[in-house]
Structures are given as structure tokens and as C-alpha cells.
N, C-alpha and C positions, 0 to 999 in steps of 0.2 A: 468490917474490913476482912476479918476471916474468910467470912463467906463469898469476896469479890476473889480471893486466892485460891477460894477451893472450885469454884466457879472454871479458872483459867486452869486450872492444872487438866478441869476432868474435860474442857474443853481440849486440850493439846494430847491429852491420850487419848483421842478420839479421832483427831485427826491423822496421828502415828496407825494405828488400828486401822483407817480406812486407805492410808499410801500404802501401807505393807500389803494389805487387799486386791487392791487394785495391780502390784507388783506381781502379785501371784499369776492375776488375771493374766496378763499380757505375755507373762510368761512361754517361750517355744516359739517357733515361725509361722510367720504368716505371708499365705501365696494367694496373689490377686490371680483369677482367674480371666483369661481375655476372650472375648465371643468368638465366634467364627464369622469371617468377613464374606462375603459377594460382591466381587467388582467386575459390574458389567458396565457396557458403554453402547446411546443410542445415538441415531442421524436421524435427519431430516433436511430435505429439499423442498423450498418454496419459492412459486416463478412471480415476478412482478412485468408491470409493461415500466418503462422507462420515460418520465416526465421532465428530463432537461436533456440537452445537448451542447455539447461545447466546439465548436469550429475554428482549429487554430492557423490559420493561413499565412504569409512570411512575405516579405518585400525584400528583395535582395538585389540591390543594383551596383554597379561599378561607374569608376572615374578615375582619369589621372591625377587628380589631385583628393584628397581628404573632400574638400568643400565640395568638390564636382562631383560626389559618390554621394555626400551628404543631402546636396540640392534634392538629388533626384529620386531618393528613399524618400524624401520631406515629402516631394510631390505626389507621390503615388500613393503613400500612405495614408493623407488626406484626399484624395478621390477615394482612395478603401473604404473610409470611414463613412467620407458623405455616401456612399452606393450604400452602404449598408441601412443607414438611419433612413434613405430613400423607399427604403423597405417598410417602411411602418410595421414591424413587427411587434405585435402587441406588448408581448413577454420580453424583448431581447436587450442586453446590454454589452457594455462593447471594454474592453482594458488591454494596454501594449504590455506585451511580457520578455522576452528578449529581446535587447539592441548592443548592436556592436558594429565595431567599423575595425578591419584591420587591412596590412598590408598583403597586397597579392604579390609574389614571386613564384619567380621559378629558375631552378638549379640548373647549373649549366656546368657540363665536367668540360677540362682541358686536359690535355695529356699531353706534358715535353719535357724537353731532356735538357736540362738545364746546368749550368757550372756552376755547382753546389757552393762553392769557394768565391765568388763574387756575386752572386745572386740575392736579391733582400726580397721577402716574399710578404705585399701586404694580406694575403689570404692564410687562413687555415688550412694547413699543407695536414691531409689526412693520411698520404701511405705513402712511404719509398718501397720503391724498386730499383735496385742498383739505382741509375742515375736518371730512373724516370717520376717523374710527378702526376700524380693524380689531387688536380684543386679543383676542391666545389665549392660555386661561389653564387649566392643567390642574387640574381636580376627583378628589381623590379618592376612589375608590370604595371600598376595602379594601387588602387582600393576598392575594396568591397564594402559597402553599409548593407545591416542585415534589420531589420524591427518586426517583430513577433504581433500579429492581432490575433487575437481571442473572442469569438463572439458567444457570450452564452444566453441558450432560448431555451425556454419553458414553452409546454403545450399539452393541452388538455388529453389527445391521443395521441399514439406516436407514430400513425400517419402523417398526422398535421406534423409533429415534430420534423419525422424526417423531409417532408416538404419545405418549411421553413428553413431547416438545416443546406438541403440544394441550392435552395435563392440564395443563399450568402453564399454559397463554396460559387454560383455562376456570378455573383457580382462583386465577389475579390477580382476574380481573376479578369473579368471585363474590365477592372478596374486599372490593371496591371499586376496585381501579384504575380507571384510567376512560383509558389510553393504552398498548396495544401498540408502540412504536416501533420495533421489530426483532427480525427472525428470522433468524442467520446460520448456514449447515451450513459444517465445516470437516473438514477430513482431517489432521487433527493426527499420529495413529500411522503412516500410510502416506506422507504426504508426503514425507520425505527420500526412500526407498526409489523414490517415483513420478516423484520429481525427476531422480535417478539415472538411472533409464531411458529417462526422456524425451531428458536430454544424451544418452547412448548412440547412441540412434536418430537423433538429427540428426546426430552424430559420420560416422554410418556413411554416411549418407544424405550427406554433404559428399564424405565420401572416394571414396565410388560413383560421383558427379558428375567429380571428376576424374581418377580412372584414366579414365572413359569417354572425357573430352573431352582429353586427353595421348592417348591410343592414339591417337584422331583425326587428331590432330596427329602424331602421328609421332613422341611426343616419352616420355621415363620419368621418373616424382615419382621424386628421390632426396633432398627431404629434405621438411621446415614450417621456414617461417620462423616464423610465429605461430597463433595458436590465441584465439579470442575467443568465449565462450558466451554466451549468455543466455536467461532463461525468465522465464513469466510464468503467473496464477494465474487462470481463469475457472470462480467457484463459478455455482453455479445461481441464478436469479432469487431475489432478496433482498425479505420484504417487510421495507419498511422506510419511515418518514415519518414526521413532525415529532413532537410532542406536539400537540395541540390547544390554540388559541389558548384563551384564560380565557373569551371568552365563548361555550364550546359543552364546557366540560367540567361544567355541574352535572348532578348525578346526578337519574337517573328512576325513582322507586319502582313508577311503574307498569312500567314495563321491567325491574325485575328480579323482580317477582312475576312476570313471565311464564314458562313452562319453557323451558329455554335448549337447542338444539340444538346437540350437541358439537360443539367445531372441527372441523375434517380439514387434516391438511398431509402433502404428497409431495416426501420429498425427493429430489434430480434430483445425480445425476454431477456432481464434479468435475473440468473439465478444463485438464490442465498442460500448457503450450505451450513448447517449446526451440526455440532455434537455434543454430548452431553455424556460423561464420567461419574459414574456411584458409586460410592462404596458402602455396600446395604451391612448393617449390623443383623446375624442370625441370633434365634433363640440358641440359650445352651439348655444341654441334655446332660444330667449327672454320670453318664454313662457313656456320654463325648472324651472324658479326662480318667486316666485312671491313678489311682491316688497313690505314693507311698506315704507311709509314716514315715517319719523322721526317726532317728533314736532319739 
């Protein structure tokens, strides 16, 4: 029993002896020393050809009543459709994206002079003038029905594309549409693949930049603190514009008895833009920092 007592004391002065130790050690400040940074930053531009196209064309007709504006969007819209599927277009499918139907008016000012004192006025009286009235009051003319087709076509070159693209934009509007609002080329299948490449080359194009300008300096990347990419998408000129206001969409019977000369569209390169952000870790040099002592 004595010896499990003497055991634990010379154990416990042992351990006192190595914290008192170890206090000494750590004793006085300690300064983390930070590397010297390099942040540079590369680009890169890669062209792709553009394998879909989207053709958004519009049906926009009028009538005096909802139903009679309604009828006649229904009608045109399905000839849109069958012309289109008339097409046998290998790749193409077809989806409606905006419809609406609203009231057409138009504002009509009065101007008189009215006895303010037995006058009861069912309109929205906007501005006196001494004892004159200016009321605007909307008349209306009909309706308008409006429904959105989308055609989108895939094609192996974008010759073919853009020729497929014209056949639909000539057989909307044979059809009756009466608004082209969009022609968009996209790079659907090659994109990731084009994206890839593009970070790559601005990758290299960063890293190029600072080995160059460290050698200069005298100095070696031994590590990255950070890494920051990003890209961006410039397709080629887009047509694209509003639908046509209601008063310039009725249709011209003598304009479509006319022979129609085919579309033509070319479509142009898509180009994907990277860049790419380092922040390169330098060697430290003893002789980078200079030291005080502390008291």
C-alpha cells in the first residue's frame, strides 16, 4: 500500500514539473507570419456554331365581341400549327406561350362649360378650369385575342438550321400570323463542352500571368489561396420586337395575293467569354519582414 502512495505522489510531481515547463515554454508573443499574395486574373474567348433555333411568331386578331376576337385567333392558330407540322421538319417541336385577350379603347376628350351647381357627372372629371371641364372617357372599340407560337428546331449545321428556321417564319405568316417576335440561335448540345474550355483557357491564361510576373519579382507560387471563375454568353444578333400594336395588325388581302419572296436568315457564331481570378500564395523570404523584439 505504501508503495501505490508513493507511486502517485512522484507521479503528480512529475506532472506539476512538466506544466510549470511547458509554461515557461509558451511564455512571450507569438506572430503568425502571412505570405505575400499575387492576384492576377485571365480571359478566354471560344466560338461555337449554334445547333437549335427557337422561332416565336404571334396571332393577334380583333372582334366586336370577346367570342368573335376569340373565333378567329382559334382559327389561324390551327392553320399555324398544321403549316408548320406540314413541314416535316426532322428536329422541330411546337408549344403556345403567351395568350390574352383584352379590351380595345380609345380615349376621347370633351371640353365644356358646364353649371357646376346642377351638373352630375358619370365620368372622371380630371382638371377644372374656372368653369371648364376636361373628361376623358374611354370608348370601346372591340377586342383583341393575342396567342404566342414557339417553334423550336435542332439541325446538324446552321445552314440547315437557318433554312429550316425561314420555312416556319414563311409558313406562320402564309398561315396568317401577322407578328414574327423572335429569332433566337442557341448551342444547346455543345455548350457545357464550350464552357469547359473556355474556363480552361482563362485558367491557364491567369496562371501564365503569374509565374511571369513572381519570376520578375524574384519570387515562387507555392500555393492559391482562392479561385473565382466566371462566364458569360454572346449569341449573335437577335431579331427580335414587340408584337404590333392593334392598330397596324389587320390583314392585307391584297398583300397576300401577292408572290411572296422566301425569307433568308444566317446564322452567326456563338461566342462564350471566361474569366478566371487567382490569388497565388508567394514564397516568404526572411528578409521580406523585419523583426522587432518585444521587451
Amino acid at each position: 500500500m505504501m508503495r501505490i502512495w508513493l507511486a502517485v505522489i512522484i507521479g503528480c510531481a512529475a506532472l506539476a514539473a512538466a506544466g510549470a515547463a511547458a509554461a515557461n515554454l509558451v511564455q512571450g508573443d507569438v506572430t503568425t507570419i502571412q505570405r505575400p499574395a499575387l492576384n492576377v486574373s485571365g480571359t478566354s474567348k471560344v466560338e461555337v456554331e449554334p445547333d437549335t433555333v427557337r422561332v416565336t411568331g404571334s396571332v393577334i386578331t380583333e372582334g366586336k365581341t370577346v367570342e368573335e376576337a376569340r373565333e378567329r385567333n382559334a382559327q389561324i392558330m390551327q392553320k399555324a400549327m398544321a403549316a408548320v407540322k406540314a413541314l416535316k421538319l426532322p428536329k422541330a417541336s411546337t408549344q403556345t406561350l403567351n395568350y390574352s385577350i383584352n379590351r380595345v379603347t380609345q380615349r376621347v376628350e370633351v371640353y365644356v362649360t358646364p353649371d357646376l351647381e346642377e351638373w352630375e357627372f358619370p365620368w372622371r372629371v380630371t382638371e377644372v378650369k374656372s368653369t371648364r371641364l376636361d373628361i376623358h372617357y374611354p370608348f370601346t372599340l372591340g377586342f383583341a385575342a393575342s396567342n404566342e407560337l414557339e417553334v423550336k428546331i435542332r439541325a446538324d449545321t446552321p445552314e440547315e438550321l437557318s433554312r429550316q428556321a425561314a420555312a416556319v417564319i414563311d409558313a406562320l405568316m402564309a398561315a396568317g400570323a401577322n407578328s414574327i417576335s423572335a429569332v433566337d440561335y442557341s448551342a444547346e448540345h455543345s455548350y457545357d463542352e464550350a464552357k469547359r474550355e473556355a474556363l480552361a483557357k482563362a485558367a491557364k491564361d491567369a496562371q501564365l500571368t503569374a509565374e511571369t510576373v513572381a519570376a520578375a519579382a524574384g519570387k515562387k507560387i507555392v500555393g492559391i489561396r482562392s479561385i473565382s471563375p466566371s462566364y458569360s454568353l454572346a449569341t449573335p444578333p437577335q431579331w427580335r420586337r414587340r408584337p404590333y400594336a392593334y392598330d397596324y395588325v389587320r390583314y392585307s388581302a391584297e398583300m397576300a395575293a401577292q408572290p411572296a419572296t422566301p425569307t433568308s436568315l444566317s446564322a452567326g457564331k456563338i461566342q462564350l467569354t471566361a474569366s478566371v481570378s487567382i490569388s497565388y500564395e508567394l514564397d516568404y523570404n526572411p528578409g521580406d519582414t523585419e523583426f522587432v523584439e518585444l521587451p
